[in-house]
N, C-alpha and C positions, 0 to 999 in steps of 0.2 A: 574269835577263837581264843585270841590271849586273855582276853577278859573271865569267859568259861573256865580256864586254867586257874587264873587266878583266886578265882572264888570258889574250886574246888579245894585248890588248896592251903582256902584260908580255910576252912572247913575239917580238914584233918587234922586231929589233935597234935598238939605242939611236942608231944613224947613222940610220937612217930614219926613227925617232922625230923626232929634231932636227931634219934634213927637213923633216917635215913643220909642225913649229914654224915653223920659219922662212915656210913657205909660209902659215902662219895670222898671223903681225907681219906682213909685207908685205902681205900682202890686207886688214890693219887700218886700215894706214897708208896703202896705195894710194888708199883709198876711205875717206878721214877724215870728210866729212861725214857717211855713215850707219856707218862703221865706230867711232864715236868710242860710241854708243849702245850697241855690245857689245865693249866693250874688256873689260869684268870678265867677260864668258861667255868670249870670247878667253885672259886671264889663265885662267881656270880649263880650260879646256880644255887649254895647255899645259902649266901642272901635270900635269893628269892623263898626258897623254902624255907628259913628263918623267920621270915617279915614279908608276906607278900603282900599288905595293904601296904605297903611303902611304894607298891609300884604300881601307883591306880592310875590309871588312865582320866583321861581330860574329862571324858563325860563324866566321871567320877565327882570330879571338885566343881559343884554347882554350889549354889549357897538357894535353894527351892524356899522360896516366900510364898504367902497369901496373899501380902498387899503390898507391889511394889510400887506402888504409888506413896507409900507412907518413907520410902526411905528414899524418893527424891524432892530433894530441894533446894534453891535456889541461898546460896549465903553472901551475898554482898558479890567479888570478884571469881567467886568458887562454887562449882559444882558439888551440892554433897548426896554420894550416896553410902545410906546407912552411916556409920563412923568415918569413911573416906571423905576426902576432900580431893578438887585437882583444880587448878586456875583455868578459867575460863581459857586464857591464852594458851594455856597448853593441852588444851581439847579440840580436836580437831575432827576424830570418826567415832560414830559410838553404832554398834550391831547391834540391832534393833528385828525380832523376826521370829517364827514359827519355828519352836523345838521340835516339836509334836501336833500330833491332834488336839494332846490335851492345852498343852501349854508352850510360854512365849519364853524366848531369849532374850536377857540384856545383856551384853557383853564390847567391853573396852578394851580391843586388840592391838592396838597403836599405844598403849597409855600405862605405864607400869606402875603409877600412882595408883590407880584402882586396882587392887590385886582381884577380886572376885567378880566371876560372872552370877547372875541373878534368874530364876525360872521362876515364873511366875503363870498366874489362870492367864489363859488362852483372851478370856475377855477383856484381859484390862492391854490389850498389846496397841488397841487405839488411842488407849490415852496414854501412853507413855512415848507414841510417835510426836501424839500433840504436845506432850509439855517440852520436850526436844525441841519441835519444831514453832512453838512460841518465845521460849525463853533461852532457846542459843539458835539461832536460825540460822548462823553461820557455819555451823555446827554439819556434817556431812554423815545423812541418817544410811548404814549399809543392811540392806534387807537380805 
C-alpha cells in the first residue's frame, strides 16, 4: 500500500505538491498550540510530498541485468561483481534464488562491500548456483 502511495504521488505535479506543503506549514503554524506536538510528523510529511522517490522501498533498488553471468568473475583473491569487488575471506553467504516467475535474485546480505542486489532471467539462476558453488564452495549458497 506504501508503495501505491508513493507512486501516486510521484505523479502529481510538483506545483501541487508544494501546494499542498504550503497548506500543511500554515495549518502548523496557524494552530501552534497543538500544531507544535506534530511539527516532526508535518516535517516528514512534506519531505515525502517534496521528493517521494527518495523513499523507495528495497524492491525498488535492484540493478535488473540480462547477463548476470557477464558481471561474475573470479580476480585472483576477490570476488567481482560488475565494478565491486569483496575478498574471498570476507564472503561468507551470498542469496541466490527466485524473484519471480520471471526472474532470479543475486543478493549479498551479510556483505556491505557489495552494495547492489542483481535480477536477472529466471534461466540463468542454475548457472550462477554453479559458478558459486565451483569457485567459492566454501561459500554458504541462501535460496
Amino acid at each position: 500500500m506504501l508503495e501505491s502511495i508513493r507512486r501516486w504521488t510521484a505523479n502529481v505535479p510538483l506545483g501541487y505538491r508544494a501546494a499542498i506543503i504550503t497548506l500543511i506549514i500554515t495549518a502548523v503554524f496557524s494552530f501552534w498550540d497543538w500544531g507544535a506536538y506534530y511539527l516532526g510528523v508535518a516535517i516528514m510529511l512534506c519531505t515525502f510530498l517534496y521528493a517521494p522517490e527518495k523513499f523507495l522501498l528495497a524492491s525498488d533498488q535492484h540493478n535488473k541485468v540480462k547477463n548476470v553471468m557477464s558481471l561474475l568473475a573470479v580476480r585472483g583473491d576477490n570476488l567481482q561483481v560488475g565494478l565491486e569487488q569483496v575478498p574471498v575471506s570476507k564472503l561468507k553467504r551470498v542469496a541466490v534464488g527466485e524473484y519471480d516467475k520471471r526472474f532470479g535474485i543475486l543478493q549479498f546480505p551479510f556483505n556491505y562491500q557489495i552494495s547492489h542486489s542483481h535480477i536477472f532471467p529466471i534461466q540463468q539462476l542454475d548457472s550462477v548456483r554453479e559458478f558459486f558453488k565451483t569457485n567459492y564452495p566454501d561459500v554458504e549458497l541462501i535460496t
